[in-house]
PDB file of N, H, CA, C and O in Angstrom:
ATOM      1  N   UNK A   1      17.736   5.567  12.447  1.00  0.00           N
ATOM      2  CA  UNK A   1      17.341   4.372  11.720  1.00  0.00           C
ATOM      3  C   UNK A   1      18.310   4.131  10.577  1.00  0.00           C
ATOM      4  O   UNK A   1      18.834   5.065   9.969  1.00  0.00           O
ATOM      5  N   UNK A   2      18.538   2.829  10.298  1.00  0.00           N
ATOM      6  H   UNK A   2      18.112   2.071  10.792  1.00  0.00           H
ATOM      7  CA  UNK A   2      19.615   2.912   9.265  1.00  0.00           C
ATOM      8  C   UNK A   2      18.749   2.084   7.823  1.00  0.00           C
ATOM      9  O   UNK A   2      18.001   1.117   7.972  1.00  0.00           O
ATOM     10  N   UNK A   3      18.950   2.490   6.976  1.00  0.00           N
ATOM     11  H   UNK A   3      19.557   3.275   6.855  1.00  0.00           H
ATOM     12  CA  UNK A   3      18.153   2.634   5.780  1.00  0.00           C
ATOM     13  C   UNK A   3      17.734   0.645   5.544  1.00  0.00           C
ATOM     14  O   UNK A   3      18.470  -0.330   5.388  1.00  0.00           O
ATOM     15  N   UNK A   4      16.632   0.761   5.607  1.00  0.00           N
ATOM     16  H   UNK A   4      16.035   1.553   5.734  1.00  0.00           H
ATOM     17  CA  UNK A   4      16.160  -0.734   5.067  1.00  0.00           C
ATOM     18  C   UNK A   4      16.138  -1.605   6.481  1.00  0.00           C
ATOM     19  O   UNK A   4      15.335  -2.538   6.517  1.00  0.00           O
ATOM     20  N   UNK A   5      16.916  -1.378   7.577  1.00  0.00           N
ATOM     21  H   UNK A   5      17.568  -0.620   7.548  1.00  0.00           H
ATOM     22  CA  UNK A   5      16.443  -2.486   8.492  1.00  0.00           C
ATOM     23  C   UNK A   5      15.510  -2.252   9.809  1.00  0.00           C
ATOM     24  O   UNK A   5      15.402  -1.336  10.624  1.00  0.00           O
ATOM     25  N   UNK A   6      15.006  -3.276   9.661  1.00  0.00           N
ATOM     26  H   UNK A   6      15.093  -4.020   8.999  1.00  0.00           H
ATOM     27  CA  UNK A   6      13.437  -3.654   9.762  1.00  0.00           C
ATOM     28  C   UNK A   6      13.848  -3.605  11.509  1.00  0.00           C
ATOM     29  O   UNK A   6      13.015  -3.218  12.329  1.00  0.00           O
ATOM     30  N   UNK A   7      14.950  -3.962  11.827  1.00  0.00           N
ATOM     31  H   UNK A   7      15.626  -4.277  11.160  1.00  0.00           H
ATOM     32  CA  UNK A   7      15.235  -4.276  13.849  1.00  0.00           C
ATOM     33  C   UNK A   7      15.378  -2.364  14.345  1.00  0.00           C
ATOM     34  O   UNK A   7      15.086  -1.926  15.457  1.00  0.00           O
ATOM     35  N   UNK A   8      15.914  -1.502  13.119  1.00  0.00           N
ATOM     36  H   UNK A   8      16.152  -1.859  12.215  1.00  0.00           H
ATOM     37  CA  UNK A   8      15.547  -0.379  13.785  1.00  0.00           C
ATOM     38  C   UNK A   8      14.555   0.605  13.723  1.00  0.00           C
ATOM     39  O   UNK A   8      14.865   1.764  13.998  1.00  0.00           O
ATOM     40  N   UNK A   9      13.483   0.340  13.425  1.00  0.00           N
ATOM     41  H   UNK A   9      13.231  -0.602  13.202  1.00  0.00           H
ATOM     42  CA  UNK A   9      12.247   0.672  12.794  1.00  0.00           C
ATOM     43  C   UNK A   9      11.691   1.181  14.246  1.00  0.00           C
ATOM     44  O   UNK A   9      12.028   0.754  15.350  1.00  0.00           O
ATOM     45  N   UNK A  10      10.684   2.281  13.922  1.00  0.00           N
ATOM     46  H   UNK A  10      10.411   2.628  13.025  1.00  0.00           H
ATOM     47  CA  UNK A  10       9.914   2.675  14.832  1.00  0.00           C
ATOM     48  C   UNK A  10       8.432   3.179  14.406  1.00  0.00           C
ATOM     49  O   UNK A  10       8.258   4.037  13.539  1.00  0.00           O
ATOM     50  N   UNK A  11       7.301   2.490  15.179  1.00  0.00           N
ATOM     51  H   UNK A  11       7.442   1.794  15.883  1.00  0.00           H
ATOM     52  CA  UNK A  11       5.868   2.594  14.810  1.00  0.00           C
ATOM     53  C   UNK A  11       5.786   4.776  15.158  1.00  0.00           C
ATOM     54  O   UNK A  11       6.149   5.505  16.081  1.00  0.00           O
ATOM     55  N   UNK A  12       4.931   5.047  13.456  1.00  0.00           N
ATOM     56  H   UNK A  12       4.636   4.454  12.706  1.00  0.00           H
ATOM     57  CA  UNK A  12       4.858   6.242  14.025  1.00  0.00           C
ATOM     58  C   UNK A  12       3.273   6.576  14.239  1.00  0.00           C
ATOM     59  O   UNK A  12       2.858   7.735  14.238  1.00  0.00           O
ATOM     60  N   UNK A  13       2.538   5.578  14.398  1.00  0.00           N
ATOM     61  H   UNK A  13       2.875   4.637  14.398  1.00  0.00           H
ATOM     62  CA  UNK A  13       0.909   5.676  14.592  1.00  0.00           C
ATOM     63  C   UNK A  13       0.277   6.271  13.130  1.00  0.00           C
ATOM     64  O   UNK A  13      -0.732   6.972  13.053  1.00  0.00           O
ATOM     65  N   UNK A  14       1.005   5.882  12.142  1.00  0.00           N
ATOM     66  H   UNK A  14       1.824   5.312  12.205  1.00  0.00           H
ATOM     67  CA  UNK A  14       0.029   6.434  11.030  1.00  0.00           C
ATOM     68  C   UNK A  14      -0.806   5.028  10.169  1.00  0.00           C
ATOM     69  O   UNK A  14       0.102   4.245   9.889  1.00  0.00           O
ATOM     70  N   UNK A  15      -1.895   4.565   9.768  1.00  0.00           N
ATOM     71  H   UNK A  15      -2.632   5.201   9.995  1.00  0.00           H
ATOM     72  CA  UNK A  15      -2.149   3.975   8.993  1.00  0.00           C
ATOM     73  C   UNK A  15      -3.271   4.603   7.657  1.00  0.00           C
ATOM     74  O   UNK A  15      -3.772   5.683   7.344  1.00  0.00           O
ATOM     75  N   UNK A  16      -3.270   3.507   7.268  1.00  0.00           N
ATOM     76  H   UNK A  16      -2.863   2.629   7.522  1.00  0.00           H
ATOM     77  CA  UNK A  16      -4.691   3.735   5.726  1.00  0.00           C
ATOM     78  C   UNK A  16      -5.390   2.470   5.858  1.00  0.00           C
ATOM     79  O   UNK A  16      -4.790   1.432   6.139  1.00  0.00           O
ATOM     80  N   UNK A  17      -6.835   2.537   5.632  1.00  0.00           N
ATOM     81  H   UNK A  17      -7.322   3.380   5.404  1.00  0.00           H
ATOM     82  CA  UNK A  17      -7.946   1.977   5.228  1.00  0.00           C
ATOM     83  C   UNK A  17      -7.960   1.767   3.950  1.00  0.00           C
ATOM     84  O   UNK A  17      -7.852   2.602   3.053  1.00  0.00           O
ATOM     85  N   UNK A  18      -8.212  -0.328   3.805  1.00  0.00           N
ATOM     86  H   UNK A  18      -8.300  -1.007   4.534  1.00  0.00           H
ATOM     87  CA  UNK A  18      -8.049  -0.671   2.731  1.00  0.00           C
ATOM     88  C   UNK A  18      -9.056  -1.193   2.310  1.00  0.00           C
ATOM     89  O   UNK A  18      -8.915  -1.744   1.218  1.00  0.00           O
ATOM     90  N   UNK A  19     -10.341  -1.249   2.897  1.00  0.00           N
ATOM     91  H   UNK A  19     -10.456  -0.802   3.783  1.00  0.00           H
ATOM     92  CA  UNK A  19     -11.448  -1.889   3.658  1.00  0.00           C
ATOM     93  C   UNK A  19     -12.455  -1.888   1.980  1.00  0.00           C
ATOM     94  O   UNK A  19     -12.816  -2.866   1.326  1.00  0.00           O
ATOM     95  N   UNK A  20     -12.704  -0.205   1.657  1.00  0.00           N
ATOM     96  H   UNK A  20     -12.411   0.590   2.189  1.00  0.00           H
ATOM     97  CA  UNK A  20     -13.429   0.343   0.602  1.00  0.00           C
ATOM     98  C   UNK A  20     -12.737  -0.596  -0.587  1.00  0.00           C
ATOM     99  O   UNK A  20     -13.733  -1.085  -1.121  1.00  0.00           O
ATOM    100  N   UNK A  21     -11.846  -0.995  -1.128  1.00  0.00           N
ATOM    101  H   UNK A  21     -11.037  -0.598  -0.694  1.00  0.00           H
ATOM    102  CA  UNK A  21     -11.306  -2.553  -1.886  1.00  0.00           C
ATOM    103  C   UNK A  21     -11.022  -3.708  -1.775  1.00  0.00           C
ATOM    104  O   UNK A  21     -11.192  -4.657  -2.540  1.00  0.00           O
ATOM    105  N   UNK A  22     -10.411  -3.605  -0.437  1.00  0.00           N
ATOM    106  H   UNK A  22     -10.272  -2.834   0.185  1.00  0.00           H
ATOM    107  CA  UNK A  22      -9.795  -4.906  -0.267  1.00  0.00           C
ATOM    108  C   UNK A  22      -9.642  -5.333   1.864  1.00  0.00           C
ATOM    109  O   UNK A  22      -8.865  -4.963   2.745  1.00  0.00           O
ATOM    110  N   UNK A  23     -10.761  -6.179   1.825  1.00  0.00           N
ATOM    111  H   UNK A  23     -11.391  -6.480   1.109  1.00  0.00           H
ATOM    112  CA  UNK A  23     -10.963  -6.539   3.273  1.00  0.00           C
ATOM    113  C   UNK A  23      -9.755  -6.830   3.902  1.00  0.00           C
ATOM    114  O   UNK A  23      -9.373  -6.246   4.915  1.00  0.00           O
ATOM    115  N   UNK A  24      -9.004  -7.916   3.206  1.00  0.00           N
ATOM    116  H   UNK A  24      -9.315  -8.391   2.383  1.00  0.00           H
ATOM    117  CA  UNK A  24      -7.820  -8.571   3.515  1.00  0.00           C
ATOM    118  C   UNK A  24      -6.657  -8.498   2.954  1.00  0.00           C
ATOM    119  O   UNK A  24      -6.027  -9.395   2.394  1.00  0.00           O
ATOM    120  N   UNK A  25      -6.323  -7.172   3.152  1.00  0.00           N
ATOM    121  H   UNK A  25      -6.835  -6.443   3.607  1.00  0.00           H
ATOM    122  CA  UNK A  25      -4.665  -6.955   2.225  1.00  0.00           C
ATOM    123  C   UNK A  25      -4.036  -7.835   2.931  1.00  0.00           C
ATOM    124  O   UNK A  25      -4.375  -8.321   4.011  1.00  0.00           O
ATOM    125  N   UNK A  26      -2.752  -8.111   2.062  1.00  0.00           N
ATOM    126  H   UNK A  26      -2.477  -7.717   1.186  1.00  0.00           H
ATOM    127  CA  UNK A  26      -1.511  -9.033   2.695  1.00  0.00           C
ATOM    128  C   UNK A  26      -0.137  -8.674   1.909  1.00  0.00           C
ATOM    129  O   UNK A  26       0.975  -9.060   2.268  1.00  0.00           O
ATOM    130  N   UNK A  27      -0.400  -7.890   0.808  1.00  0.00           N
ATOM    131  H   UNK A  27      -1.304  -7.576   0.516  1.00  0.00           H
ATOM    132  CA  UNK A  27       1.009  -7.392  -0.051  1.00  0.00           C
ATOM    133  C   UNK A  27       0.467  -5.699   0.186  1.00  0.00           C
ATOM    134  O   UNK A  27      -0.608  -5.126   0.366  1.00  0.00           O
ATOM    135  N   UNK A  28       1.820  -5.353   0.072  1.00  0.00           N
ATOM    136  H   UNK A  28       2.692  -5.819  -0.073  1.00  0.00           H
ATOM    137  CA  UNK A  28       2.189  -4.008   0.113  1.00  0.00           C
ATOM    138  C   UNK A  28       3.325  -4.152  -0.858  1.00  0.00           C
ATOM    139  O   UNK A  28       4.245  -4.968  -0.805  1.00  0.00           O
ATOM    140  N   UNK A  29       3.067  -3.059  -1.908  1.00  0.00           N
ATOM    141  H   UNK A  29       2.320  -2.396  -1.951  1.00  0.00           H
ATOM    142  CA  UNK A  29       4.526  -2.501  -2.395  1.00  0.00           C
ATOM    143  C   UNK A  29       4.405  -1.167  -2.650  1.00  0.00           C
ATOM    144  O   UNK A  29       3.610  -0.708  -3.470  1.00  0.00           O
ATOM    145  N   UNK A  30       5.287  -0.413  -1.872  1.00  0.00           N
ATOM    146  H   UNK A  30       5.933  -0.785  -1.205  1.00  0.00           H
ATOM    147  CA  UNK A  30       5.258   1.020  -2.153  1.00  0.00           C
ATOM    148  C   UNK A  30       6.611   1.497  -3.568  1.00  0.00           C
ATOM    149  O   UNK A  30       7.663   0.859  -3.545  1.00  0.00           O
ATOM    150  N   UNK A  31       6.435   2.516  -4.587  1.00  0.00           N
ATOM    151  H   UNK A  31       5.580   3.035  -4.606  1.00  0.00           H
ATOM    152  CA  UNK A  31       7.494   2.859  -5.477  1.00  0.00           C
ATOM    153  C   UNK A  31       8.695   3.187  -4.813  1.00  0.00           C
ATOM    154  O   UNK A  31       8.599   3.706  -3.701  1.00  0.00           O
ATOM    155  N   UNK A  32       9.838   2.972  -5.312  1.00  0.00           N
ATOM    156  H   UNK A  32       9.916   2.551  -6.216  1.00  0.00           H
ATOM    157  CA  UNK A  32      10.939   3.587  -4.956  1.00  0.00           C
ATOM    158  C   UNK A  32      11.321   5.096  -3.987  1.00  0.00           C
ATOM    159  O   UNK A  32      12.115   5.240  -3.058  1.00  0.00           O
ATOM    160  N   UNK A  33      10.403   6.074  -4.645  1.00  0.00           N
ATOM    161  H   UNK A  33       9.758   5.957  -5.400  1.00  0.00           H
ATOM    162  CA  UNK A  33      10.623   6.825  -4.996  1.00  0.00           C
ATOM    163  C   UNK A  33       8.902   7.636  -3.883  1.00  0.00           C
ATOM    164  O   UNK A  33       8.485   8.740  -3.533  1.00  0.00           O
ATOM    165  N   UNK A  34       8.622   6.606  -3.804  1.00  0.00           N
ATOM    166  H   UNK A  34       8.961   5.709  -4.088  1.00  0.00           H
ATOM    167  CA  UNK A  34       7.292   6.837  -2.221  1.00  0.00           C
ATOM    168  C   UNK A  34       5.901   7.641  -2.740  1.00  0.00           C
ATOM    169  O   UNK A  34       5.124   8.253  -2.007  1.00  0.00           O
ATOM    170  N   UNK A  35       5.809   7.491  -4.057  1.00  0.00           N
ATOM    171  H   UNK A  35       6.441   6.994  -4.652  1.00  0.00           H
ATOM    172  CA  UNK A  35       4.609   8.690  -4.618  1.00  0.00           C
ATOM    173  C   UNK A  35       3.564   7.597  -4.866  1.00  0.00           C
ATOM    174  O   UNK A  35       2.497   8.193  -5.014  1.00  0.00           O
ATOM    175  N   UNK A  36       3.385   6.390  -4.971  1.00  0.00           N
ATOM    176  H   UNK A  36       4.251   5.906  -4.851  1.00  0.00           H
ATOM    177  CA  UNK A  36       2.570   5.450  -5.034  1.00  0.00           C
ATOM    178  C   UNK A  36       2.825   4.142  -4.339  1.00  0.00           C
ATOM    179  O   UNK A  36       3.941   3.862  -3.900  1.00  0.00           O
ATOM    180  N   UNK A  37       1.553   3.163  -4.217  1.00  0.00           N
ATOM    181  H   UNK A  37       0.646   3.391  -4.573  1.00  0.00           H
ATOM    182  CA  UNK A  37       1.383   2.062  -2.902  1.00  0.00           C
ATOM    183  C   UNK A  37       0.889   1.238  -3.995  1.00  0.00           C
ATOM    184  O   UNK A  37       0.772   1.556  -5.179  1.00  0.00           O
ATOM    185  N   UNK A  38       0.624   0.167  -3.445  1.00  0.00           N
ATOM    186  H   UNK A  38       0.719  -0.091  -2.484  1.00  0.00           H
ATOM    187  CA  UNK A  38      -0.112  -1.172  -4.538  1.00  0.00           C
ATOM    188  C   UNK A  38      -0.268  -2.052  -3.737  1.00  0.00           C
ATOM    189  O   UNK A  38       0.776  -2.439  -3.213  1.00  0.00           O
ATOM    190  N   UNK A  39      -1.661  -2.792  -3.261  1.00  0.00           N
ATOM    191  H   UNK A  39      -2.509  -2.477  -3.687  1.00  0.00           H
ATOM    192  CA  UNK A  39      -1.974  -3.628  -2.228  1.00  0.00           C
ATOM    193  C   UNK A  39      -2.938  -4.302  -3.538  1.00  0.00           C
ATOM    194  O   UNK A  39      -3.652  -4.009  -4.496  1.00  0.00           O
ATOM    195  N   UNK A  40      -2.236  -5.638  -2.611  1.00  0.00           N
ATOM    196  H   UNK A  40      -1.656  -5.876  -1.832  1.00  0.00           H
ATOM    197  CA  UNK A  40      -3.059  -7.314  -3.073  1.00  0.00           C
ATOM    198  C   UNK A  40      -3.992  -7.517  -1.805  1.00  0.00           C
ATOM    199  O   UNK A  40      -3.840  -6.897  -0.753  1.00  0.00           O
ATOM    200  N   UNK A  41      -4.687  -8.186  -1.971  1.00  0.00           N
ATOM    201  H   UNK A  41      -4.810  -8.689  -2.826  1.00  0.00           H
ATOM    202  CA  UNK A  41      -5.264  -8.784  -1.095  1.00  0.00           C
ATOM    203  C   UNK A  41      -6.025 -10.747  -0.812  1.00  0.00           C
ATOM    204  O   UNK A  41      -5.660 -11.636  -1.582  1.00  0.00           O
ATOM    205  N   UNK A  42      -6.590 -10.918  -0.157  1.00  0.00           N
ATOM    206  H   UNK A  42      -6.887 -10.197   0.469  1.00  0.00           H
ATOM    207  CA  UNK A  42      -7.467 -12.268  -0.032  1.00  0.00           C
ATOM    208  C   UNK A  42      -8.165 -12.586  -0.948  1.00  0.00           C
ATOM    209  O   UNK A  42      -7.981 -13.507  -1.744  1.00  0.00           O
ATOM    210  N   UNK A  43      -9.363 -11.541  -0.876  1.00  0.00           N
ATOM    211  H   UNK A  43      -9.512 -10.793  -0.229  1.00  0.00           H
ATOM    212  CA  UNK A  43     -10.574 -11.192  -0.699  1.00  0.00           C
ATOM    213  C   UNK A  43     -10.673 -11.366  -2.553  1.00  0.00           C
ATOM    214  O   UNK A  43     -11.344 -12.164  -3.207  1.00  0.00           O
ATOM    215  N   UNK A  44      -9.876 -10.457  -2.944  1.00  0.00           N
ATOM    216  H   UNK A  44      -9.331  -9.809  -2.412  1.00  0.00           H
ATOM    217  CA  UNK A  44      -9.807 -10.416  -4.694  1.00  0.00           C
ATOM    218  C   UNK A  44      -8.718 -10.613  -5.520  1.00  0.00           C
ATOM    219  O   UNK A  44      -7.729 -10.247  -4.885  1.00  0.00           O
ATOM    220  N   UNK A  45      -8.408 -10.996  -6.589  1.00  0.00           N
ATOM    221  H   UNK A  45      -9.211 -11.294  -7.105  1.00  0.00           H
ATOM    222  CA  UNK A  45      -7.292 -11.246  -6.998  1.00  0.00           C
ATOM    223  C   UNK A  45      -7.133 -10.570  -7.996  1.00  0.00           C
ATOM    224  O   UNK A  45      -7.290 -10.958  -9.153  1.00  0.00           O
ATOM    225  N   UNK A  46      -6.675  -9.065  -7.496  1.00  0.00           N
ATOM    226  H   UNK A  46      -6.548  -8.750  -6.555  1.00  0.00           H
ATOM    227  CA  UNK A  46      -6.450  -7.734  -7.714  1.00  0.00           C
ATOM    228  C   UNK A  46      -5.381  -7.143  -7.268  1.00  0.00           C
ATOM    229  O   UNK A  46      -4.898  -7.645  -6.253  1.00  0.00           O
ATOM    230  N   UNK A  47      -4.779  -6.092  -7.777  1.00  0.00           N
ATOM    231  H   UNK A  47      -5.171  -5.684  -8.602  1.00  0.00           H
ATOM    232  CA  UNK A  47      -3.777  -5.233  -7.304  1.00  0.00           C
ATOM    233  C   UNK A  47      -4.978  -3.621  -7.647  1.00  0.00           C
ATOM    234  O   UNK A  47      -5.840  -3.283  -8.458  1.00  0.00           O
ATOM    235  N   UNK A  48      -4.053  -2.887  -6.019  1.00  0.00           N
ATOM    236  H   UNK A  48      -3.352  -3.161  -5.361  1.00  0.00           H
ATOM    237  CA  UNK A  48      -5.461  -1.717  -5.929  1.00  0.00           C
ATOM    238  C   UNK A  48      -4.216  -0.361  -6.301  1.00  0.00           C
ATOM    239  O   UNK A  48      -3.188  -0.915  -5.913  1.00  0.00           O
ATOM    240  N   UNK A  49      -3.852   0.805  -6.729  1.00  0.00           N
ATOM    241  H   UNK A  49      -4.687   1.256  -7.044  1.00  0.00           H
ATOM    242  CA  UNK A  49      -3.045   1.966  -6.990  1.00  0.00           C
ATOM    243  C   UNK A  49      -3.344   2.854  -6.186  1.00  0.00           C
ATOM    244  O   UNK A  49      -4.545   3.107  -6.279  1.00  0.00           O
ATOM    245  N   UNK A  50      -2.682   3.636  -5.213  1.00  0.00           N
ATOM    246  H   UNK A  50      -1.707   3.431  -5.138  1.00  0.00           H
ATOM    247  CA  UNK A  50      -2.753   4.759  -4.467  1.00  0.00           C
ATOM    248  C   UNK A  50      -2.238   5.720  -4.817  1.00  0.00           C
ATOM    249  O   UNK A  50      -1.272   5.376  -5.498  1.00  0.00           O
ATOM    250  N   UNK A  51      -2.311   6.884  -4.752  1.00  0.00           N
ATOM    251  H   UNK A  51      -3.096   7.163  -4.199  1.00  0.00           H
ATOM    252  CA  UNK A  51      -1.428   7.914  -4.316  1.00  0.00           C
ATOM    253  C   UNK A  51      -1.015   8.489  -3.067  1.00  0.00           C
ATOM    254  O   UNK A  51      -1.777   8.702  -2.124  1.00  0.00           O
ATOM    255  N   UNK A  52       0.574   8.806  -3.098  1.00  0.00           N
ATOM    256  H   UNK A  52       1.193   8.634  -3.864  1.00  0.00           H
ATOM    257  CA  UNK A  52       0.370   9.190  -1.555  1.00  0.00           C
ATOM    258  C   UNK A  52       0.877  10.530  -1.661  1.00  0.00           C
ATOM    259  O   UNK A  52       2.055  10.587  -2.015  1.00  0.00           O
ATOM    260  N   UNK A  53       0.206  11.792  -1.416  1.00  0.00           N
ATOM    261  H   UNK A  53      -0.750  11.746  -1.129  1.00  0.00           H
ATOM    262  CA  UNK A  53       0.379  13.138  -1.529  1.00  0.00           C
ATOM    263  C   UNK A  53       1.842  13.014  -0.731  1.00  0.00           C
ATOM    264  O   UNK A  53       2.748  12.970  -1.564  1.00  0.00           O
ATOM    265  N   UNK A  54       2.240  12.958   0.379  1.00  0.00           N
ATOM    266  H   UNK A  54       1.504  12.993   1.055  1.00  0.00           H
ATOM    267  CA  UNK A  54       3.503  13.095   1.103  1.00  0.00           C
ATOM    268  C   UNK A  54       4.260  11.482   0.796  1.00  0.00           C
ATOM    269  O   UNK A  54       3.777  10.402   1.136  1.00  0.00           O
ATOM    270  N   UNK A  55       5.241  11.645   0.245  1.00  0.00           N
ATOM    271  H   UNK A  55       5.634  12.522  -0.032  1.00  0.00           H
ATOM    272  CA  UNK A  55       5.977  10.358  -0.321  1.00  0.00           C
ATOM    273  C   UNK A  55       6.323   9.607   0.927  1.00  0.00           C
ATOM    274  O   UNK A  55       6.852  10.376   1.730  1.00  0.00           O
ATOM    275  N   UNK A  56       6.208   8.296   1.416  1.00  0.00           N
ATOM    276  H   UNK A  56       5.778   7.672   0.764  1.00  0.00           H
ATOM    277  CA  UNK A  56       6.317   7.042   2.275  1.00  0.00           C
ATOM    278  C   UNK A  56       5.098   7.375   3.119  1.00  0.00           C
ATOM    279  O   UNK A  56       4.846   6.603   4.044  1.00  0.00           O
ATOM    280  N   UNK A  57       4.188   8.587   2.889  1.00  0.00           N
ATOM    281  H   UNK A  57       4.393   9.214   2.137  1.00  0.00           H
ATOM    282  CA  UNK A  57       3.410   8.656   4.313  1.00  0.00           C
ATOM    283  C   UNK A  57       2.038   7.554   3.980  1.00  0.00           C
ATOM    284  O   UNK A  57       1.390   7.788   2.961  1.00  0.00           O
ATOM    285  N   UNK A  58       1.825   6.933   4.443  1.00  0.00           N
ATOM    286  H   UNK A  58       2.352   6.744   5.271  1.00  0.00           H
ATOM    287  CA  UNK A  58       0.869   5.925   4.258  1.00  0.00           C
ATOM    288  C   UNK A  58      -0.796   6.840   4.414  1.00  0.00           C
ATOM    289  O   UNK A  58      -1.711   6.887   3.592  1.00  0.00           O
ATOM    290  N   UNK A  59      -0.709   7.375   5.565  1.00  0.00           N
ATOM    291  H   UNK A  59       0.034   7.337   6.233  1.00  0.00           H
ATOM    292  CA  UNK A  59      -1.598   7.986   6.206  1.00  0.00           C
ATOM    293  C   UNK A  59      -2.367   8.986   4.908  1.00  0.00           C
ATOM    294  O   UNK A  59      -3.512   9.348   5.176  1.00  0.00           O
ATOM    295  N   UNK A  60      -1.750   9.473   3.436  1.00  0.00           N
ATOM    296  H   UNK A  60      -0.819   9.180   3.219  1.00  0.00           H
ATOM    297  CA  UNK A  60      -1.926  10.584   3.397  1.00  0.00           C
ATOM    298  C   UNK A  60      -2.266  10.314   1.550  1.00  0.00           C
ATOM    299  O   UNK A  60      -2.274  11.109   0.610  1.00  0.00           O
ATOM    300  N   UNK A  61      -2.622   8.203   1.660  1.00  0.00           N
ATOM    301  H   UNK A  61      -2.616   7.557   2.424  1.00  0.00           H
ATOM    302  CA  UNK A  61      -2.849   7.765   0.484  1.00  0.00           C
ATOM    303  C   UNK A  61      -4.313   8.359  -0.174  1.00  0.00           C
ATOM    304  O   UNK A  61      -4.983   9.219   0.397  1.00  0.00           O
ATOM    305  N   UNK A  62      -4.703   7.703  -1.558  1.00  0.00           N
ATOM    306  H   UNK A  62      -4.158   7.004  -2.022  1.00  0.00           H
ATOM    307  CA  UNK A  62      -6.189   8.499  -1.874  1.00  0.00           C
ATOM    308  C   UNK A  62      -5.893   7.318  -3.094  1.00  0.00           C
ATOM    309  O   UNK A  62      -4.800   7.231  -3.654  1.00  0.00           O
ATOM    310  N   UNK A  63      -7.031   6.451  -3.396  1.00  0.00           N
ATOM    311  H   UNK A  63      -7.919   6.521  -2.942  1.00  0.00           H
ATOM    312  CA  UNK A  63      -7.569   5.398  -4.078  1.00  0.00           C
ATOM    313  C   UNK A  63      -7.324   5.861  -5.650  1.00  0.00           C
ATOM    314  O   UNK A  63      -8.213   6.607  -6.060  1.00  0.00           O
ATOM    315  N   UNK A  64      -6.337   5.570  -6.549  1.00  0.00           N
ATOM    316  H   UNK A  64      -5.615   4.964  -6.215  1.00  0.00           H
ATOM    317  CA  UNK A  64      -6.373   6.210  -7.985  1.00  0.00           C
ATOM    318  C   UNK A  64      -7.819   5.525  -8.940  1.00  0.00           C
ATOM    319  O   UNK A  64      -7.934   5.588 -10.164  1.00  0.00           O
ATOM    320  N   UNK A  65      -8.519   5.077  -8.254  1.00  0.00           N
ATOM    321  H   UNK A  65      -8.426   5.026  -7.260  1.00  0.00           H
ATOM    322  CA  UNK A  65      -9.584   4.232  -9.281  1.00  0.00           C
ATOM    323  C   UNK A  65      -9.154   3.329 -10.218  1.00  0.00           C
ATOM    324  O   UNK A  65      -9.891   3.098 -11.177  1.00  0.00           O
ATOM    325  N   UNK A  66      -7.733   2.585 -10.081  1.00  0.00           N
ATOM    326  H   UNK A  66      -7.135   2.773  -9.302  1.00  0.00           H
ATOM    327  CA  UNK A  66      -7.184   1.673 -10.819  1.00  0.00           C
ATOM    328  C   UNK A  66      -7.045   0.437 -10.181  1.00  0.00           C
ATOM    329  O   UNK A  66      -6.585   0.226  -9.059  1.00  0.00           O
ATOM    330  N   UNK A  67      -7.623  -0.613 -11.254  1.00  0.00           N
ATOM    331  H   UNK A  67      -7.997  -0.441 -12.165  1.00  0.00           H
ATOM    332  CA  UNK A  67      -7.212  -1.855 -10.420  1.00  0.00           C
ATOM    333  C   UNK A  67      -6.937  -2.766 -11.491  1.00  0.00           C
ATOM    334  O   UNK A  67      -7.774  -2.815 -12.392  1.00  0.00           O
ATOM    335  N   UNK A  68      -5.802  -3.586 -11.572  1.00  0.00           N
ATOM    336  H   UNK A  68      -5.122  -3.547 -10.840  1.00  0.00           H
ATOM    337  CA  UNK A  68      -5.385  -4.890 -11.732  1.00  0.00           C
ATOM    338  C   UNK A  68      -6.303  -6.302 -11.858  1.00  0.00           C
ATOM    339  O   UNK A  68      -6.224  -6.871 -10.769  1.00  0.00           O
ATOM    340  N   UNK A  69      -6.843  -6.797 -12.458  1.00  0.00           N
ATOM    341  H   UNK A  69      -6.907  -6.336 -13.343  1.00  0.00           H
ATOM    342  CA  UNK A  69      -7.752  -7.825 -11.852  1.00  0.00           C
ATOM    343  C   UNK A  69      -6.193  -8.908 -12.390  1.00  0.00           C
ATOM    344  O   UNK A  69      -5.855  -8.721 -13.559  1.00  0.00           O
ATOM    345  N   UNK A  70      -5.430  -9.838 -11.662  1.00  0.00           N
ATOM    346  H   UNK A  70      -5.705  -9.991 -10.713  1.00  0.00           H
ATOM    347  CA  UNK A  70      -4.752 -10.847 -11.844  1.00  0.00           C
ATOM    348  C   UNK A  70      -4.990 -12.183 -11.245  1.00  0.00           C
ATOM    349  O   UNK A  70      -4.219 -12.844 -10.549  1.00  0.00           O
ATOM    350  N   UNK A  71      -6.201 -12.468 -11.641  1.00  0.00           N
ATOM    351  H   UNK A  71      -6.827 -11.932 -12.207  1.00  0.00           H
ATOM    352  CA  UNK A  71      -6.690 -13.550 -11.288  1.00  0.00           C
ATOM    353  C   UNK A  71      -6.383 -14.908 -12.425  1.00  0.00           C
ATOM    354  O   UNK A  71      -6.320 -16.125 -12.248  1.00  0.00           O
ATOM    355  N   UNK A  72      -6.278 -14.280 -13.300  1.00  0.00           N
ATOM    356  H   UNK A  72      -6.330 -13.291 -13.444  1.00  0.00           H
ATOM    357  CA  UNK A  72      -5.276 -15.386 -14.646  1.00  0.00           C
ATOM    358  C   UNK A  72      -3.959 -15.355 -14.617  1.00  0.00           C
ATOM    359  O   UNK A  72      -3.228 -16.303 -14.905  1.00  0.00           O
ATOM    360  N   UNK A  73      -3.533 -14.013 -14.186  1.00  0.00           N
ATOM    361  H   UNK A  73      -4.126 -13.243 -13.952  1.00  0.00           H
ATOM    362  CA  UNK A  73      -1.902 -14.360 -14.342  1.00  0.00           C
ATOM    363  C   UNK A  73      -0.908 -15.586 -12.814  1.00  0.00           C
ATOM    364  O   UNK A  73       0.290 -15.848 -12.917  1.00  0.00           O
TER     365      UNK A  73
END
């Protein structure tokens, strides 16, 4: 895979449940650096904080109890 493109990408069957905050995610931004996630969604006009014990692994996130409400900004 060559770093950043999306045509050589390969599904590795891992996901996370976003369900317990946010029904309808549609943003993802993971850190640089792969130790945290940040999902927007529909449903609320919120940003939700993860941790992900194994850095880029999605699968292996855990809910930091932080949320964003940006519904004014």
């Amino acid at each position: 895979m060559i770093g950043w493109d999306v045509s050589t990408a390969t599904y590795e069957g891992k996901s996370f449940d976003t369900s317990s905050e946010e029904i309808y995610p549609y943003g993802i931004f993971i850190k640089p650096d792969g130790s945290k996630m940040y999902i927007t969604g529909e449903e609320h006009a919120s940003v939700y904080q993860y941790s992900l014990d194994t850095e880029w692994d999605i699968s292996t996130a855990t809910y930091d109890t932080k949320t964003k409400d940006v519904s004014s900004e």
